[in-house]
C-alpha positions as CSV (number, residue, x, y, z in Angstrom):
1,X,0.0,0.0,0.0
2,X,1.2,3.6,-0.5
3,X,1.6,5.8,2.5
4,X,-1.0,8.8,3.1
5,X,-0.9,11.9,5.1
6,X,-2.1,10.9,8.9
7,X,-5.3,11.1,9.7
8,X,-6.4,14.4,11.9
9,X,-4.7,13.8,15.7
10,X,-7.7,13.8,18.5
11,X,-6.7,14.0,22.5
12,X,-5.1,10.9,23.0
13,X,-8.3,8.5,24.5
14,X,-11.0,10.8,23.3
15,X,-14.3,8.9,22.2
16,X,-15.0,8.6,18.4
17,X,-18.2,6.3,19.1
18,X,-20.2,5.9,22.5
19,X,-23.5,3.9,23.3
20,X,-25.0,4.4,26.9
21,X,-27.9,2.1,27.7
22,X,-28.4,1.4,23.8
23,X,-31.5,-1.3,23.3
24,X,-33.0,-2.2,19.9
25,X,-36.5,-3.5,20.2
26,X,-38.3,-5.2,17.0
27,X,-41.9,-5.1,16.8
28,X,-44.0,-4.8,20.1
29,X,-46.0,-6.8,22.3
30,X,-46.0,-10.1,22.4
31,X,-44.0,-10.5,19.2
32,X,-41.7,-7.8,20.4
33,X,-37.7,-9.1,19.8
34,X,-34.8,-7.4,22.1
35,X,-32.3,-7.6,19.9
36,X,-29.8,-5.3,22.0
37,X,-30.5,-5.2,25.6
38,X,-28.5,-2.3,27.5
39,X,-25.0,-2.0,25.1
40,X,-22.2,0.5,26.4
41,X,-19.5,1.0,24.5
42,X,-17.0,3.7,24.3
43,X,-14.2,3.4,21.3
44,X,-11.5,5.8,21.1
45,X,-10.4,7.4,17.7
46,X,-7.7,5.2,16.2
47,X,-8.8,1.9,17.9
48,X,-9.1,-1.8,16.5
49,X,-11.7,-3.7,17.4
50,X,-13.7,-6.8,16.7
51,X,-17.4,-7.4,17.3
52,X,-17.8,-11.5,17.4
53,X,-21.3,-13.5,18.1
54,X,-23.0,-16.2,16.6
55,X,-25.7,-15.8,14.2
56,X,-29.3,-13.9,15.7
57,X,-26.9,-12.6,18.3
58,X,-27.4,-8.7,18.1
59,X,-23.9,-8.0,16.3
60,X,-25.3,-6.8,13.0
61,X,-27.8,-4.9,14.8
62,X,-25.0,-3.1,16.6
63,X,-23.3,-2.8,13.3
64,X,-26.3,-0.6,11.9
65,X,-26.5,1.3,14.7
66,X,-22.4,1.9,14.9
67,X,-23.0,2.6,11.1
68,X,-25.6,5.3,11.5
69,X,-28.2,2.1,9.0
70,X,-30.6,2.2,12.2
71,X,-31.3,4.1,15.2
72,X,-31.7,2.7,19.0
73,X,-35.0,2.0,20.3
74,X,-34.0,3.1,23.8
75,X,-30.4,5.1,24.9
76,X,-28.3,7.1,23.3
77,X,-25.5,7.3,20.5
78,X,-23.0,9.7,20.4
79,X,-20.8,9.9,17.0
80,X,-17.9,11.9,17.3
81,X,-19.0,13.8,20.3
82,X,-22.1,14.6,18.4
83,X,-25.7,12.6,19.8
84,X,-27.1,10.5,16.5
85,X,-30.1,9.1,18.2
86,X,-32.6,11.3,16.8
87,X,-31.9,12.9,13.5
88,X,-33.3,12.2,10.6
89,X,-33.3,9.7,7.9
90,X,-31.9,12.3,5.4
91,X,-29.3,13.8,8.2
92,X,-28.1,10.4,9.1
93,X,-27.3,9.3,5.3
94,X,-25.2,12.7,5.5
95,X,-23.1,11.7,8.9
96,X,-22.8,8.4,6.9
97,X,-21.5,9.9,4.1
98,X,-19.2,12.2,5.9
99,X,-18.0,10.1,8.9
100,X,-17.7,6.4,8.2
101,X,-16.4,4.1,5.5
102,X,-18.5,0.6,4.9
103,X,-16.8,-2.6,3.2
104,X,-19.5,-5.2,2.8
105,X,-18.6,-9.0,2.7
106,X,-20.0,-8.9,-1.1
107,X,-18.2,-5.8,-2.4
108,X,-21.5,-4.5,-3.6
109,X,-19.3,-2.6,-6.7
110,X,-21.4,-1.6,-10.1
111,X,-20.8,-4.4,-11.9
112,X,-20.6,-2.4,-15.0
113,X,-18.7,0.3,-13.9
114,X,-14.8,0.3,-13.6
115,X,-12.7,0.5,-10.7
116,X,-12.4,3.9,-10.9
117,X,-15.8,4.8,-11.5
118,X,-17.3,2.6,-8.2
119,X,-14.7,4.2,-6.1
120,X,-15.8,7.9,-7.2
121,X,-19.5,7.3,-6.3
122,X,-19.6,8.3,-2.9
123,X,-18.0,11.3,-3.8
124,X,-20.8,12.2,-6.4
125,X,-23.2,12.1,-3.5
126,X,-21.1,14.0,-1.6
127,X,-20.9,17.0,-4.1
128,X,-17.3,16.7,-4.6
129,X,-16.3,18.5,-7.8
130,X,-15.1,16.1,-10.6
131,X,-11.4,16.9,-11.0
132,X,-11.3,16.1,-7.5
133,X,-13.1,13.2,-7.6
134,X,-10.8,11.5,-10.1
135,X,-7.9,12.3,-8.2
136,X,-8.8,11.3,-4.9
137,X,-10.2,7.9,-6.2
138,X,-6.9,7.5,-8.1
139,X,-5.2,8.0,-5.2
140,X,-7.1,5.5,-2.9
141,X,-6.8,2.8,-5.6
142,X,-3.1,2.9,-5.5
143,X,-3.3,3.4,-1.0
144,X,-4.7,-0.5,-1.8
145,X,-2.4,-1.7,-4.2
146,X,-4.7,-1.2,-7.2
147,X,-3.1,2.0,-9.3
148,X,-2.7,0.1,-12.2
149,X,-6.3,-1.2,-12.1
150,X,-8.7,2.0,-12.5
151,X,-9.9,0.9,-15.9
152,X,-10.8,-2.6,-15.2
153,X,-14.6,-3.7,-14.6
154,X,-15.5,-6.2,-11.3
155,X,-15.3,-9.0,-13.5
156,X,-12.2,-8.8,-14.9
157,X,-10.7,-8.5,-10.9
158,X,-10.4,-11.2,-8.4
159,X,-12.2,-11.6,-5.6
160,X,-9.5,-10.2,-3.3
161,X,-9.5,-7.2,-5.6
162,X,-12.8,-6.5,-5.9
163,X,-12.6,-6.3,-1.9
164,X,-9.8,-3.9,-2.3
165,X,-11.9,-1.8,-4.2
166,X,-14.5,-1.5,-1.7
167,X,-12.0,-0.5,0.4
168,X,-10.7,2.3,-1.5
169,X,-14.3,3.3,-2.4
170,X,-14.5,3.4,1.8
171,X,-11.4,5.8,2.0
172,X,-12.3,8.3,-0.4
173,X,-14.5,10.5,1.9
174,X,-12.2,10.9,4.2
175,X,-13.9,9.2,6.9
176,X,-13.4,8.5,10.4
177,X,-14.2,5.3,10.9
178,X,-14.1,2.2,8.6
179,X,-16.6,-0.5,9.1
180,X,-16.2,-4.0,7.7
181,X,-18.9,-6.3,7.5
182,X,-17.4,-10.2,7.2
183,X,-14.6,-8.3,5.1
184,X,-12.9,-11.8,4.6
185,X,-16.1,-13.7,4.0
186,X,-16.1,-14.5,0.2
187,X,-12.2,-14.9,0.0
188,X,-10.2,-17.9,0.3
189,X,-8.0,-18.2,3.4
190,X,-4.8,-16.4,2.0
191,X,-6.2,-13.8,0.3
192,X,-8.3,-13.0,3.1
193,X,-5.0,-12.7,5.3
194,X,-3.7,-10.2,2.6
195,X,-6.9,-7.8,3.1
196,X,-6.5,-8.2,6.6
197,X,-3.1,-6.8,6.0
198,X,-4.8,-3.8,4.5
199,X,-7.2,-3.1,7.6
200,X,-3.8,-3.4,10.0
201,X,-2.1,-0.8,7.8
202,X,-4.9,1.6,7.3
203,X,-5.2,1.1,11.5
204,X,-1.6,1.9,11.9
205,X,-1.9,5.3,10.0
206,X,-4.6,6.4,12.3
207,X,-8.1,5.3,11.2
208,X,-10.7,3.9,13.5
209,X,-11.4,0.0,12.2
210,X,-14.4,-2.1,13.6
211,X,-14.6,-5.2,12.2
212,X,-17.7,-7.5,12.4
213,X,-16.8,-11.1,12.1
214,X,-17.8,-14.7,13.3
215,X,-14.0,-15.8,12.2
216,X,-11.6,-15.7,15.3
217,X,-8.9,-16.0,13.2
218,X,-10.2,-12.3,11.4
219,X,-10.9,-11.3,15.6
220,X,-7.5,-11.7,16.3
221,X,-6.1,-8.9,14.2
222,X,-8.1,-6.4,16.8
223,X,-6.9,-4.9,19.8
224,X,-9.9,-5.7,21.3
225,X,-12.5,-8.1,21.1
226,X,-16.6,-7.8,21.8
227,X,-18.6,-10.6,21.7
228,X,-22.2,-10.0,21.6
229,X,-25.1,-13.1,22.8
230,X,-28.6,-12.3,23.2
231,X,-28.0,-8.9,23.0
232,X,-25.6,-8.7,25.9
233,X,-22.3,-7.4,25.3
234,X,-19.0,-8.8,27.2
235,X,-15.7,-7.0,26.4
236,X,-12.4,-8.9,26.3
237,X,-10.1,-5.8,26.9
238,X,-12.6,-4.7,30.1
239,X,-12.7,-8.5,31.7
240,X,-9.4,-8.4,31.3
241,X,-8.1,-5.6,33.1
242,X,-10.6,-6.5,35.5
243,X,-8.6,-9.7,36.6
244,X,-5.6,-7.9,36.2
245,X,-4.4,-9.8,32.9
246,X,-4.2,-8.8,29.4
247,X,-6.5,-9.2,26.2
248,X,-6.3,-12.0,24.4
């Protein structure tokens, strides 16, 4: 990957995302589904952290919420010091935009648009002017190891490529925070290794990373690991320095 300029310094420990007393509720009544019961979470601005649980256990909840998709039935979200909880569909697409990069476990690229093109889009929402547009997503294509590859269409990449892509497409806005759904999912095992590569970089130049994952082999390039079941949260980093040991 090619080196870019740091990303913005923050007081050292300041909060990029916090969740006090956050419950999601489905439905109502007797039908009614708690799919978060009472999450806390603070996560400081350059962090690494994985969010582990089995299927049905409130993770991807928590990942739309942390992603600015949903909004908590109960508590409160605060995204870079700024409370989420309550704006609006149309204001939260714009904090999306502005504050957080998504990779999705199927790339979710234009199939008929290049490289080049896919990466640009979230710039063309964001009203950046089209000279700019072209540079920045040239220059996030090569930050993945992809400079020579504007031109090409999905198909004509691999899969390890095409997740590259997405990732670059992620940067482009500048954001605060990347978010990576099963980033690894659809890739064979060393391929998926080389992306995880990526994410360790992009961490080690300064970005927030949250990965969601049920792969503990993926988990383990985190600093920290939360596992969520039955919408109950446990932290490794917190039990740990509560028994005076370290996180796995």
């Amino acid at each position: 990957m090619t080196a870019a300029p740091a990303v913005a310094a923050r007081p050292e420990g300041a909060p990029i995302i916090r969740l006090e007393a956050v419950h999601k509720v489905y439905d109502s009544g007797e039908n009614a589904v708690h799919a978060l019961r009472g999450i806390d979470l603070s996560v400081a601005s350059g962090e690494y952290i994985a969010i582990m649980g089995p299927s049905g256990s409130g993770k991807s909840t928590l990942m739309h919420i942390i992603g600015c998709l949903d909004t908590p039935s109960h508590g409160e979200y605060y995204l870079d010091g700024t409370s989420v909880t309550r704006l609006s569909r149309r204001a939260l697409a714009r904090v999306r935009n502005q504050k957080i990069g998504f990779v999705f476990q199927s790339f979710n690229l234009l199939p008929r648009a290049t490289s080049q093109r896919n990466v640009e889009l979230p710039m063309l929402y964001a009203g950046v002017g089209k000279a700019d547009r072209r540079e920045r997503a040239t220059e996030a294509l090569k930050r993945v190891g992809l400079g020579d590859r504007g031109r090409h269409l999905p198909t004509q990449l691999s899969g390890g490529q095409r997740q590259r892509v997405a990732i670059a497409r992620a940067l482009v806005n500048r954001p605060a925070i990347l978010l990576a759904d099963e980033p690894t999912g659809n890739l064979d095992t060393r391929t998926g290794a080389e992306l995880l590569g990526v994410f360790d970089e992009l961490n080690s130049q300064g970005h927030t990373v949250i990965l969601v994952t049920h792969d503990s082999n993926v988990a383990a390039h985190a600093s920290r690991v939360i596992t969520i079941v039955d919408g109950l949260m446990s932290d490794s980093a917190a039990e740990a320095a509560a028994s005076g040991g370290t996180a796995a």
